[in-house]
C-alpha positions in Angstrom: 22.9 -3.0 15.3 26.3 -4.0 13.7 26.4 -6.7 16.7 22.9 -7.7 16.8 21.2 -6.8 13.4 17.8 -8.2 14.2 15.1 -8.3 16.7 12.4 -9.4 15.6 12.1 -12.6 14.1 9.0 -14.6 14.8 8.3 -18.7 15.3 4.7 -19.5 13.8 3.8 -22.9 15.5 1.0 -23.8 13.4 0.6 -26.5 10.9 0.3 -25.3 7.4 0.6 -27.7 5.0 0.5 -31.2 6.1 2.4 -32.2 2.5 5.5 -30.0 3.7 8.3 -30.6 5.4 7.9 -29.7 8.9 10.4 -28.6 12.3 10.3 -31.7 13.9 11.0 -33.9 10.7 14.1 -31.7 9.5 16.0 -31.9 13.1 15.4 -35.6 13.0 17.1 -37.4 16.0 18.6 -35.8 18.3 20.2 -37.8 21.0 23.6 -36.8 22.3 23.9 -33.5 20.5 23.7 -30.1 21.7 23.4 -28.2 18.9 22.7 -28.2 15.2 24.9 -27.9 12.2 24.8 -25.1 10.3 24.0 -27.0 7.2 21.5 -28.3 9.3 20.1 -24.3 10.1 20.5 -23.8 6.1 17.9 -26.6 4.9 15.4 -25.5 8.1 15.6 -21.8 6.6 15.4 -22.6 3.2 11.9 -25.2 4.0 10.6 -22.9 6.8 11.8 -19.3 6.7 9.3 -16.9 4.9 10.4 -13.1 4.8 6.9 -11.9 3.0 3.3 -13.1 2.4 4.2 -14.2 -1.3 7.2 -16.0 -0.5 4.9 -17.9 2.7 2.3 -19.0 -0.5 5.2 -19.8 -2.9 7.1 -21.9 -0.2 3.8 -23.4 1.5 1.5 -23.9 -1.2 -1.5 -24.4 1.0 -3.9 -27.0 -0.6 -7.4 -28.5 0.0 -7.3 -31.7 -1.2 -10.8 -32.5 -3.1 -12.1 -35.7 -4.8 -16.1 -37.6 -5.7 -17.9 -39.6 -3.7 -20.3 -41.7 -6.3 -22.0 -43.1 -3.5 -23.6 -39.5 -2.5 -23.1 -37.3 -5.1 -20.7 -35.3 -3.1 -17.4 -33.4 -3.7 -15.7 -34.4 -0.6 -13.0 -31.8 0.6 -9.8 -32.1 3.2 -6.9 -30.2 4.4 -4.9 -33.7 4.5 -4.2 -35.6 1.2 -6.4 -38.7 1.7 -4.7 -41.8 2.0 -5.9 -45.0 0.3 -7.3 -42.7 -2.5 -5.5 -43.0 -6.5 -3.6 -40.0 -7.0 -5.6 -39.3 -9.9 -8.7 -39.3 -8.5 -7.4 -36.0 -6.2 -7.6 -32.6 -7.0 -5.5 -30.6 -5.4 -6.9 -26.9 -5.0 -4.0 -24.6 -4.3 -4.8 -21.7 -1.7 -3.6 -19.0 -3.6 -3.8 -15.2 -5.0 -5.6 -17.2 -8.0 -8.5 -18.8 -5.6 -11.8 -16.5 -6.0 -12.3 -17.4 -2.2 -8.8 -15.8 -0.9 -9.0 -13.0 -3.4 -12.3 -11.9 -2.6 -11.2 -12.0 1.1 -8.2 -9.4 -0.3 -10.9 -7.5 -2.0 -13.0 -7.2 1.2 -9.7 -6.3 3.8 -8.6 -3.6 1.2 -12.1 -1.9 0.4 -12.7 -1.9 4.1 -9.2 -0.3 4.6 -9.7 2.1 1.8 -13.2 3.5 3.2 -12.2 3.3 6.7 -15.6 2.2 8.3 -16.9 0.2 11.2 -18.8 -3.3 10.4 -22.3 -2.2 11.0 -21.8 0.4 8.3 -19.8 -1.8 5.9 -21.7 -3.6 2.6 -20.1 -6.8 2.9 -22.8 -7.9 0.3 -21.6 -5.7 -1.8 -17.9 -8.1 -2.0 -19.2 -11.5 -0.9 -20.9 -12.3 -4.2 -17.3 -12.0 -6.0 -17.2 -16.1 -5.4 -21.0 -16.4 -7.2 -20.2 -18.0 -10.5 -21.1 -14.4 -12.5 -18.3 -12.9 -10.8 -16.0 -15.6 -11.7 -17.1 -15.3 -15.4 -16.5 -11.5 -15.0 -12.9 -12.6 -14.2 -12.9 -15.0 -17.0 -13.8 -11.9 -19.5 -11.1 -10.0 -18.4 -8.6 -12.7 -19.4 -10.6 -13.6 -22.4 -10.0 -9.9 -23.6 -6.5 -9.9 -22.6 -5.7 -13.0 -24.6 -7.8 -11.6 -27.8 -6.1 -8.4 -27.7 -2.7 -10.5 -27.2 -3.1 -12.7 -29.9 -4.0 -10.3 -32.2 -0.6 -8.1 -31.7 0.9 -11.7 -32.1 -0.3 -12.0 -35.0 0.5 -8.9 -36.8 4.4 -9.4 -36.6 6.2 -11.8 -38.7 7.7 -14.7 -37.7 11.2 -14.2 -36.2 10.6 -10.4 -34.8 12.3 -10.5 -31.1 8.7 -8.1 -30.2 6.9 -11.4 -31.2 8.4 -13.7 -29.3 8.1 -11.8 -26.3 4.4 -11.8 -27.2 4.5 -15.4 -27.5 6.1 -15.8 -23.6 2.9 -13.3 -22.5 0.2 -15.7 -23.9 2.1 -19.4 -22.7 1.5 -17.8 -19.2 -2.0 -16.9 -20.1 -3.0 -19.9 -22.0 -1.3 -22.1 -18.7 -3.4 -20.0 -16.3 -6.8 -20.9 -18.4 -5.9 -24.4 -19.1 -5.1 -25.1 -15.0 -8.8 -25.9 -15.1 -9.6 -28.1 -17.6 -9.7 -31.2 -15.5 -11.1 -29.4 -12.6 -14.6 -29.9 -13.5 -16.0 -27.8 -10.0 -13.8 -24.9 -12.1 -15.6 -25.4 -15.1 -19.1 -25.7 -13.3 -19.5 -21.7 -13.4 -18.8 -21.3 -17.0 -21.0 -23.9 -17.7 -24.1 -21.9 -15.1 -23.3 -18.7 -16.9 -22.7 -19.9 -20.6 -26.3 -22.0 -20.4 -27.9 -18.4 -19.0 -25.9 -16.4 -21.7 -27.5 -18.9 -24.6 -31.0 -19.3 -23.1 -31.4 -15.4 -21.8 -29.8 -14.0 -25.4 -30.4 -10.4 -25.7 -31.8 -10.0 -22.4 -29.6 -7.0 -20.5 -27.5 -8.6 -17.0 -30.2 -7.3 -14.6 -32.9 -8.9 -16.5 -34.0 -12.5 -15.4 -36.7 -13.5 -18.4 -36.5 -14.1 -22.0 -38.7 -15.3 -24.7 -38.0 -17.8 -27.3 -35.3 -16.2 -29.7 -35.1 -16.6 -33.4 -32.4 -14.6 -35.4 -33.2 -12.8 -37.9 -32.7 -9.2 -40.3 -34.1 -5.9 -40.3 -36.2 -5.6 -44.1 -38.3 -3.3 -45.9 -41.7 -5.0 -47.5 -43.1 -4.4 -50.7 -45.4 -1.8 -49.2 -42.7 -0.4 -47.3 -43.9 -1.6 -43.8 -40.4 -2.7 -41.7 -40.4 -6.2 -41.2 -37.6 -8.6 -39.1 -37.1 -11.9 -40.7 -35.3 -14.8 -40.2 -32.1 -14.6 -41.2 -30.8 -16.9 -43.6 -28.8 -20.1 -42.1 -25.3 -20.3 -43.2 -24.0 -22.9 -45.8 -21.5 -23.6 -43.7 -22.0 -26.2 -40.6 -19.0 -24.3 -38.5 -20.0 -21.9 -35.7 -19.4 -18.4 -37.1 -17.7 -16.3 -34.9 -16.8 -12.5 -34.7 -13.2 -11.4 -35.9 -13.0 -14.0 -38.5 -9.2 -13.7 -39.0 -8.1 -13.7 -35.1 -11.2 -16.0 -33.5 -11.3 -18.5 -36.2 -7.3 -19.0 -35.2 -7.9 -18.9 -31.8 -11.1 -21.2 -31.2 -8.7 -23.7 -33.3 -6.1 -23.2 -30.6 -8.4 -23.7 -27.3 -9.8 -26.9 -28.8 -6.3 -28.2 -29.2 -5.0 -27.3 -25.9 -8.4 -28.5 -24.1 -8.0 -32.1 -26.0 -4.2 -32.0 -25.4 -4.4 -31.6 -21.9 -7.4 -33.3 -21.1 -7.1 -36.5 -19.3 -11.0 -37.8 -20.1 -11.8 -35.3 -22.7 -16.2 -34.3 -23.4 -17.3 -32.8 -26.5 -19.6 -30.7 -24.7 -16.8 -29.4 -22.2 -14.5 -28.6 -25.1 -17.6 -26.7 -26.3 -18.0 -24.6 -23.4 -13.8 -23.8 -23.3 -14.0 -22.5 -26.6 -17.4 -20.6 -26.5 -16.0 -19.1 -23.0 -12.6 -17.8 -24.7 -14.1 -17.4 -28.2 -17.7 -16.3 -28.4 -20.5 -16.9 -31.1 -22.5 -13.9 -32.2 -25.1 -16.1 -32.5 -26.5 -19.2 -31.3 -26.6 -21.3 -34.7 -27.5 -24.9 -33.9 -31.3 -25.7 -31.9 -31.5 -25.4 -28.4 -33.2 -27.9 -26.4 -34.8 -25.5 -23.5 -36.1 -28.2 -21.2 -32.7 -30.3 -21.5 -30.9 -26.9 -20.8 -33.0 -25.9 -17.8 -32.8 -28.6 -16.2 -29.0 -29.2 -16.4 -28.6 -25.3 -15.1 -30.4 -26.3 -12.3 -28.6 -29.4 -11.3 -25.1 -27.6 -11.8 -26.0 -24.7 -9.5 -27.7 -26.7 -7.2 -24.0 -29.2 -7.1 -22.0 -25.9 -7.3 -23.7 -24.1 -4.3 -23.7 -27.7 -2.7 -19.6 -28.6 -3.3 -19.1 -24.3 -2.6 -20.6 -24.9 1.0 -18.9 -27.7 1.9 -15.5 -25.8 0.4 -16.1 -23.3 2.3 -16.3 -24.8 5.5 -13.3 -27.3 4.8 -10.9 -23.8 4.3 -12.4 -21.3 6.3 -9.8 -22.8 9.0 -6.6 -23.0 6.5 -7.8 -19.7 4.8 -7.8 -17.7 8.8 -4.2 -19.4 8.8 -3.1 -17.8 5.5 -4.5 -14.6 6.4 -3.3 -14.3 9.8 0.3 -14.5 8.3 -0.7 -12.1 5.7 -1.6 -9.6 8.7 1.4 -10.4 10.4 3.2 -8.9 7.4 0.9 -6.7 6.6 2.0 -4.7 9.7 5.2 -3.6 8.2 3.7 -0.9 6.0 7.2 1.2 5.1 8.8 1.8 1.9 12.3 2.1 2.8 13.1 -1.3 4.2 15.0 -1.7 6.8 14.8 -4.6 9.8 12.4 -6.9 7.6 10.0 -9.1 10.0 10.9 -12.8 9.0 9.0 -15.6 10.2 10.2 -19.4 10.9 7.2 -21.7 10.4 6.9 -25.2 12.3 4.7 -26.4 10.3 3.5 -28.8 13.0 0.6 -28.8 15.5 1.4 -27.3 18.7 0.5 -30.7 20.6 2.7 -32.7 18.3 5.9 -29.9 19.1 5.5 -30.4 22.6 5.4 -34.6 23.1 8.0 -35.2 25.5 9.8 -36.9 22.5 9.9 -34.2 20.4 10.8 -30.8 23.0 14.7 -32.6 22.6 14.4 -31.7 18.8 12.7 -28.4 19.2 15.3 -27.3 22.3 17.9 -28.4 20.2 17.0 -26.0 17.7 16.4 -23.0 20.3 20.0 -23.7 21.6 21.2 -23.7 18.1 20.0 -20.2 17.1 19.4 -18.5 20.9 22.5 -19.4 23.0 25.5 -18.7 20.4 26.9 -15.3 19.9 25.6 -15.0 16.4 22.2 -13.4 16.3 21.2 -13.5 12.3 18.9 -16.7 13.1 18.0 -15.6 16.6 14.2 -16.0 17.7 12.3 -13.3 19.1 8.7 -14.2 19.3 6.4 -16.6 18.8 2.7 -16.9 17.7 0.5 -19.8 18.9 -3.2 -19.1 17.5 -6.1 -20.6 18.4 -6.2 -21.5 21.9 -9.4 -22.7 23.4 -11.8 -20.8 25.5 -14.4 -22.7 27.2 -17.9 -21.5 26.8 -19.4 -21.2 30.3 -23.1 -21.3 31.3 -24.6 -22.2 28.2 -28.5 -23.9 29.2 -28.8 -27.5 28.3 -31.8 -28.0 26.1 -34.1 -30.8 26.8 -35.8 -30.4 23.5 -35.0 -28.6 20.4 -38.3 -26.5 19.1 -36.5 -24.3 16.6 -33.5 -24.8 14.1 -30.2 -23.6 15.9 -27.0 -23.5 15.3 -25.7 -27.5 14.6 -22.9 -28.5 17.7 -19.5 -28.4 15.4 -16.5 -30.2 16.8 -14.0 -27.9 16.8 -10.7 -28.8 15.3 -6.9 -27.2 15.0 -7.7 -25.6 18.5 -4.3 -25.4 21.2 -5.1 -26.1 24.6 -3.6 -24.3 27.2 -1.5 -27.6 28.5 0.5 -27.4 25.1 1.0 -24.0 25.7 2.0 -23.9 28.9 4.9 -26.6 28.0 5.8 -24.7 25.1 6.3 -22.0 27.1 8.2 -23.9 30.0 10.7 -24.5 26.9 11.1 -21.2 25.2 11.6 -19.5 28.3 14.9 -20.8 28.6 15.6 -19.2 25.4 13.8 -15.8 26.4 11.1 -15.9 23.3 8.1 -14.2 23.8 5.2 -15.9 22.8 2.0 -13.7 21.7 -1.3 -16.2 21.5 -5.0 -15.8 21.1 -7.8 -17.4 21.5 -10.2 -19.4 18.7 -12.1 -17.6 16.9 -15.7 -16.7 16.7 -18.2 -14.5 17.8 -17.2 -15.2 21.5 -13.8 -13.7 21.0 -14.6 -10.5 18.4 -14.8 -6.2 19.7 -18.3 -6.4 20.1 -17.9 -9.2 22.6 -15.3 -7.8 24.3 -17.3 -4.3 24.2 -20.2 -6.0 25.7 -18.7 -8.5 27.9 -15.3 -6.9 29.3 -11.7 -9.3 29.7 -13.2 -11.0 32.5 -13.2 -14.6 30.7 -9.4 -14.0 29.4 -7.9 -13.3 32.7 -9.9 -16.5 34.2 -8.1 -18.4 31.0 -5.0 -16.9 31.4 -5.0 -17.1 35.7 -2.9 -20.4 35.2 0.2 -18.9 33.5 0.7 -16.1 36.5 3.3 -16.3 39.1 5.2 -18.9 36.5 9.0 -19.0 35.4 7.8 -18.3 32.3 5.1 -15.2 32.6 7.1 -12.5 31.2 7.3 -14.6 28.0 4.0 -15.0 28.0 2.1 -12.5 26.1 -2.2 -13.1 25.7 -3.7 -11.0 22.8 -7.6 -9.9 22.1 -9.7 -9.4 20.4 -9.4 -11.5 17.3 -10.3 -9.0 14.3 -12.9 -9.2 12.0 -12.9 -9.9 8.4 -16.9 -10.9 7.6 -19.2 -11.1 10.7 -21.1 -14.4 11.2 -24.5 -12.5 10.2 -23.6 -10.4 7.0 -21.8 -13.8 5.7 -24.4 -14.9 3.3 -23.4 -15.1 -0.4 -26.2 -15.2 -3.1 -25.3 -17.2 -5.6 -27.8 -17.4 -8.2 -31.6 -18.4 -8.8 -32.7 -21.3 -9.9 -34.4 -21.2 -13.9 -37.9 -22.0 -14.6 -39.1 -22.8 -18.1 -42.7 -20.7 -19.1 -45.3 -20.7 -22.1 -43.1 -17.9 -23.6 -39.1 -19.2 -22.8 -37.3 -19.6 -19.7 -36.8 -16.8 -16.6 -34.7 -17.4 -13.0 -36.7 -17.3 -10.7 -37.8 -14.6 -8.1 -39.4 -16.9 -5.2 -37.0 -16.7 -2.0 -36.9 -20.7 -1.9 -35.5 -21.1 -5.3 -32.6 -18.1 -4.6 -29.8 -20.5 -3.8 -27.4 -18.9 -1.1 -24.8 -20.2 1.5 -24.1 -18.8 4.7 -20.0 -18.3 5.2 -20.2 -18.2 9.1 -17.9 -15.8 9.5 -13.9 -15.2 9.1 -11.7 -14.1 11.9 -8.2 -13.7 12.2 -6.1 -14.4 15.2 -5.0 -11.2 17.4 -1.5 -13.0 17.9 -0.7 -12.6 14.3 -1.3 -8.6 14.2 -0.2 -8.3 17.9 3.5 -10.3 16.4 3.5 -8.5 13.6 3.2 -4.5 15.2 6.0 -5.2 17.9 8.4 -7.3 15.5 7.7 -3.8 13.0 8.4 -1.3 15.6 12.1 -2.9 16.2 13.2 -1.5 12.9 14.3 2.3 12.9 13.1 3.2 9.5 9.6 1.8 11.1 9.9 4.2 13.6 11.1 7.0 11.3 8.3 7.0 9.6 6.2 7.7 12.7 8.9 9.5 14.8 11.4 12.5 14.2 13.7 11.4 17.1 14.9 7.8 15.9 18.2 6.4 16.7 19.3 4.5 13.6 21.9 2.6 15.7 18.9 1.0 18.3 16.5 -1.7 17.5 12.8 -0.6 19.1 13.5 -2.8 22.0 12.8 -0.7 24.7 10.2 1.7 22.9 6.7 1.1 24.6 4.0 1.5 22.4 1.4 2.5 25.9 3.4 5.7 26.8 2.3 9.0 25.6 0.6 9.5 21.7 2.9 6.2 21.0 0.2 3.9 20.2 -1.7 6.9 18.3 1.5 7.3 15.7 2.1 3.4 15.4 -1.4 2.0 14.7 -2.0 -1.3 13.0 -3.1 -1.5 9.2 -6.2 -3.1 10.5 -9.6 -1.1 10.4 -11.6 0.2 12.8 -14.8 -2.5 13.6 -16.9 -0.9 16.3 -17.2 2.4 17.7 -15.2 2.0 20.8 -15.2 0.5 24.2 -17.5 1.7 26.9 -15.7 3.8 29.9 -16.7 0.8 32.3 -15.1 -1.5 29.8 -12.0 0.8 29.7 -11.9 1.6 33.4 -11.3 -2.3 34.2 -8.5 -3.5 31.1 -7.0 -0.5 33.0 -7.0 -1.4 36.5 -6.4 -4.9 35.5 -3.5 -3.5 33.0 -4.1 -7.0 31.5 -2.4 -8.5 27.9 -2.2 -6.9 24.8 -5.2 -5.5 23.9 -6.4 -4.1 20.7 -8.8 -0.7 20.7 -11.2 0.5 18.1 -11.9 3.7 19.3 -12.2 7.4 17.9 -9.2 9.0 18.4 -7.3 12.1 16.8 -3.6 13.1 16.2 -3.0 16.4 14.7 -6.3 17.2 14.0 -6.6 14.1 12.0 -8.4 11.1 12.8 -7.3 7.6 13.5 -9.3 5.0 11.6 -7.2 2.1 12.6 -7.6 -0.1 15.3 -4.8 1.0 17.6 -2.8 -0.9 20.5 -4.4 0.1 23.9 -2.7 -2.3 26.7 1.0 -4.2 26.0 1.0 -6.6 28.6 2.7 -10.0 29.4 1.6 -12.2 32.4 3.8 -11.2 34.5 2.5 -9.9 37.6 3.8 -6.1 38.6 2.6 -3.7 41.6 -0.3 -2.1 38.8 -1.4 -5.4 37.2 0.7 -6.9 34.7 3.9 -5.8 33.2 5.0 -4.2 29.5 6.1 -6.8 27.5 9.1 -4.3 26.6 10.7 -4.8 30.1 11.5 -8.7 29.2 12.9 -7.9 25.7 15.5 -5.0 26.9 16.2 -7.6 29.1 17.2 -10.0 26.9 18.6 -7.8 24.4 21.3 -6.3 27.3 21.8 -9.8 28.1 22.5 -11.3 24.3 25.0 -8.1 24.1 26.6 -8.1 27.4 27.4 -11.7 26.6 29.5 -10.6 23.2 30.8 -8.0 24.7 32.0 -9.7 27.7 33.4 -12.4 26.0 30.6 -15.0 28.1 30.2 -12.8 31.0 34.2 -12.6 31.7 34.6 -10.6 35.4 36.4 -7.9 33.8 34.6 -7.2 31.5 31.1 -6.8 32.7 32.8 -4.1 35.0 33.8 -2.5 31.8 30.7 -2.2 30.0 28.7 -0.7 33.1 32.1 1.5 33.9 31.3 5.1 34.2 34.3 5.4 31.3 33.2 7.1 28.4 34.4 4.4 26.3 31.7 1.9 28.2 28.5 1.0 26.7 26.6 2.0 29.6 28.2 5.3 29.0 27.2 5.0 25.1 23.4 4.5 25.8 23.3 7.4 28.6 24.8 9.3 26.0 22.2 8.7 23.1 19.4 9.3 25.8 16.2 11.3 24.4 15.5 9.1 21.3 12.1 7.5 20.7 14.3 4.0 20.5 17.2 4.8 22.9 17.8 2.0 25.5 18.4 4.3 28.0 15.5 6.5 28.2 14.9 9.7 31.1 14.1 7.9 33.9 15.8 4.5 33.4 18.9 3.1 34.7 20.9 0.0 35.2 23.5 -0.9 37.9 25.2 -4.5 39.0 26.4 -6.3 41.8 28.8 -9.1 41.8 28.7 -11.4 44.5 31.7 -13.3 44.6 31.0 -16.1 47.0 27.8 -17.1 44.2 29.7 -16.4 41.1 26.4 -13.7 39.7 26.5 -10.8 38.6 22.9 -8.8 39.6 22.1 -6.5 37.1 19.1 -4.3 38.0 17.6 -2.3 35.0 15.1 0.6 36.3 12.5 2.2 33.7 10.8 4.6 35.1 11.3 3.5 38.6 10.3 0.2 38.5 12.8 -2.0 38.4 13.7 -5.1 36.8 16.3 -8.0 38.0 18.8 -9.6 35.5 20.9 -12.2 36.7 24.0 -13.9 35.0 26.7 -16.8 36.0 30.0 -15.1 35.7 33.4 -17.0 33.9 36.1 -16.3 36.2 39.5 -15.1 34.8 42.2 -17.7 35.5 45.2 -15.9 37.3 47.5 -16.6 34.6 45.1 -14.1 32.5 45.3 -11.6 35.2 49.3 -11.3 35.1 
């Protein structure tokens, strides 16, 4: 590993962030050059290379781009800044651990981790209301109490005292994280939904939805000693009183500044609801007009769950992106770091990488960071999501006599033309590309459970018997996250005002909810992400006694023996297993990399991850379809032989596959019986030169089956020789 000290980074080619620099932009032009500068490599690393999820958000920022339509009333939402549009009238919504969409996603993949359960058992309810606007104002709370208790330590040292200042760092950061909303009036929507129901349902406890008309008053003793409440007497004073004089007072001053300062069209009543969110009253002092307040709670959660659907639906494609790359790192669950994953990000859309005029700029690159004898920017794998799998004999419907599911166009999918070219060029530069399919219920366990890999080896039939087929690696089932039909999110009921006060009400039509449809992630990303883990040792050490520290995990195959029982992927278990028809036929077929969801056990303890059943390529072999691991020992003894040899020099190939001691043939029969060893029992590798041809033939044999490497050799000149 002192030679080559990485195996395992991986090309995205996906489009993340249409705003960002992208592949194809930072080679620019091409023409007449072979390879790229390394200044050239620096600026492409330092745009597109992420080595964790946090650096992927920080370096990305992925955005929806929102803005108002007066003509209907609408938020309008895009993944693509729209053009002919005033910069101010944009929002942009960054993507982030901040967004209540993304984080309750988080929520949902770590609960469901933690517990360990299949879907059908799973209260996704239980998480999907975390992006109604009560749960936002919980969030809110939490801040709200962080920056009381804050400002009050503040506030207790003197001016000057080091401690103080520190304080005062702690509450810029807070204050900037509540002020990023100010402007954002679809932010400020929720407060404003739960602040009207907090003033109108006063007193009422959370789970109640009623309340009467509410006077405040005091707690007396009458002249005949009967216990009275009357109303309390109104305050001289016009301000709002509030509770902790001394730190409130300062601190309602101190929102209403920073909301007026930073507000570009600044409303009395929103600077209202800022400082009665961060600072609130004890009591409502000033007259409430019930019918006015109604009826404005009704028309913001009717907009909200409006602009929330539509939101939704704009993301849910991004959001699948983000979290696909968060799975992909995901995978690499170790403490003690070793071989990192990194991942090189095109940024561009697989059809716009592979126009004839832009595969110069994208071999260019290949041939900069695959064919030199330094391997720290090398490419391993790739991952191409999305790829479109026709629907077959669906019935054409002459007339519609119930509501069904609307005909969306779908967008962002690959087809398997761009693939194929993509994979006519990378093949050349031996990366191994893991794709999967679009996702949706067609492409989940419980299809696959139901309906067998029939359809994915039909989809796939094209890229057999091809150059590139070794290099070509299809993965399924997509995983996941929430199922089309537990996707509905409740987000509050509509208020009604009555003799007595107001109440929400409890009629089904007037519960407002919207329906997610689903979130999925790509099998590509988690199928990427377990093999470029397993090529680090201290990955395998964790899982294995018998690691070799000095070996990537090139030639360890995750099918043989308890392999795939010890390295298991951090995803969790959705169904409760394939059938043994279902089983029976991915193993004859011995077809792509396919995840399992099954119950298994491994020293009497039981596996509740989804584990890797099948790790195929398209290549054809006499049982199927070959291990992907095959092609990258391949390439690995090829990338070393060619340092070691000096280009593939005569003599020196003879060397390394010499039977001297010294040889690194010799080495890796030596270091034989490691999990990770190149050279396992039952392998073995031998070479022919044929001098009239110029090749060398190397064949590699594991287990038997054997495997042809073939490379042009540079002659020594004669002088050398001497």
């Amino acid at each position: 590993m002192d030679i080559i000290n990485q195996t395992n980074r991986t090309m995205l080619f996906e489009e993340i962030n249409p705003e960002k620099l992208d592949l194809i932009t930072i080679v620019g032009d091409v023409k007449g050059i072979d390879s790229l500068s390394d200044d050239k490599i620096k600026e492409i690393n330092e745009h597109l290379l992420v080595r964790s999820f946090d650096e992927f958000l920080d370096k990305f920022s992925p955005s929806v781009y929102s803005f108002f339509n007066a003509v209907n009333q609408k938020v309008m939402y895009t993944l693509k800044k729209p053009e002919g549009i005033p910069d101010e009238a944009i929002s942009e919504i960054k993507i982030d651990h901040s967004n209540d969409f993304l984080r309750m996603l988080f929520t949902l993949i770590d609960t469901k981790r933690s517990q360990g359960i299949t879907n059908v058992d799973f209260k996704f309810e239980n998480l999907l209301d975390m992006i109604s606007p009560k749960k936002v104002m919980d969030d809110i709370r939490q801040v709200r109490k962080e920056i009381h208790y804050m400002y009050g330590q503040h506030e207790k040292l003197d001016d000057g005292d080091p401690k103080k200042l520190d304080i005062g760092d702690k509450l810029n950061v807070m204050f900037e994280d509540a002020s990023r909303n100010y402007n954002n009036v679809m932010a400020m929507l929720p407060l404003a939904i739960e602040d009207i129901k907090t003033r109108l349902l006063l007193g009422r406890a959370q789970e109640e939805t009623s309340s009467e008309a509410i006077q405040v008053g005091q707690l007396t003793i009458g002249e005949s000693g009967e216990l009275k409440i009357i109303e309390a007497p109104k305050s001289d004073n016009n301000e709002l009183m509030l509770l902790d004089e001394a730190t409130s007072t300062d601190l309602t001053q101190v929102f209403a500044e920073d909301y007026d300062s930073l507000s570009e069209t600044p409303s009395p009543y929103v600077q209202d609801l800022v400082v009665r969110t961060f600072c609130p009253l004890p009591a409502v002092q000033s007259e409430v007009d019930t019918a006015v307040e109604v009826q404005n709670y009704n028309t913001y959660l009717e907009f909200y769950k409006n602009a929330k659907d539509d939101f939704v639906k704009t993301v849910k494609p991004l959001v699948e992106k983000i979290l696909g790359v968060k799975m992909f790192f995901d995978q690499y669950a170790i403490k003690n770091k070793g071989m990192l994953p990194s991942m090189l990000i095109s940024n561009a859309k697989l059809d716009m990488l592979v126009k004839s005029s832009n595969i110069p700029r994208l071999e260019t690159y290949l041939n900069t960071v695959n064919a030199k004898n330094d391997f720290t920017d090398t490419i391993w794998f790739g991952i191409v999501p999305s790829v479109e799998l026709e629907n077959t004999g669906q019935v054409k419907v002459s007339r519609t006599r119930f509501r069904g599911n609307e005909k969306v166009v779908k967008q962002d999918g690959n087809s398997m033309e761009s693939l194929a070219m993509l994979l006519q060029v990378v093949k050349d530069y031996k990366v191994q590309v893991f794709f999967s399919f679009e996702s949706g219920e067609e492409t989940t366990f419980s299809s696959m459970a139901t309906a067998g890999i029939e359809k994915y080896i039909d989809k796939c039939s094209v890229l057999t018997r091809k150059e590139y087929s070794e290099f070509a690696i299809p993965s399924a089932p997509n995983f996941t996250i929430i199922p089309k039909e537990k996707s509905g999110v409740v987000i509050d009921s509509r208020m009604l005002q009555t003799e007595n006060g107001v109440e929400l009400s409890k009629e089904k039509e007037d519960i407002l909810k919207l329906w997610i449809e689903g979130v999925y992630v790509g099998a590509s990303y988690v199928s990427a992400g377990i093999v470029a883990a397993y090529q680090c040792p201290e990955y395998l050490k964790g899982a294995f006694k018998n690691v070799n520290r000095d070996y990537p995990g090139v030639r360890f195959d995750i099918e043989a023996g308890d392999n795939s029982l010890r390295v298991v992927t951090t995803m969790t278990k959705e169904i409760s297993g394939f059938t043994n028809t279902i089983k029976d036929l991915i193993n004859r077929k011995n077809f792509g990399f396919i995840f399992s969801s099954e119950n298994a056990q491994i020293q009497d303890s039981d596996i509740k991850r989804i584990t890797v059943y099948k790790a195929r390529s398209m290549a054809m072999s006499e049982d199927g379809f070959d291990s992907l691991y095959k092609t990258l020992v391949s390439t690995y003894i090829e990338r070393l032989l060619r340092f070691q040899t000096g280009d593939f020099k005569h003599e020196n190939i003879v060397k390394f596959f010499s039977n001297n001691p010294s040889s690194q043939k010799s080495r890796w029969l030596g270091t034989r019986g490691s999990i990770n060893s190149i050279i396992q029992e039952g392998d073995d590798m031998s070479f022919i030169i044929d001098e009239k041809s110029n090749m060398c033939h190397i064949d590699l044999v594991f287990n038997g089956n054997v495997k042809n490497l073939e490379v042009m050799i540079t002659k020594g000149t004669s002088a050398m020789k001497v």
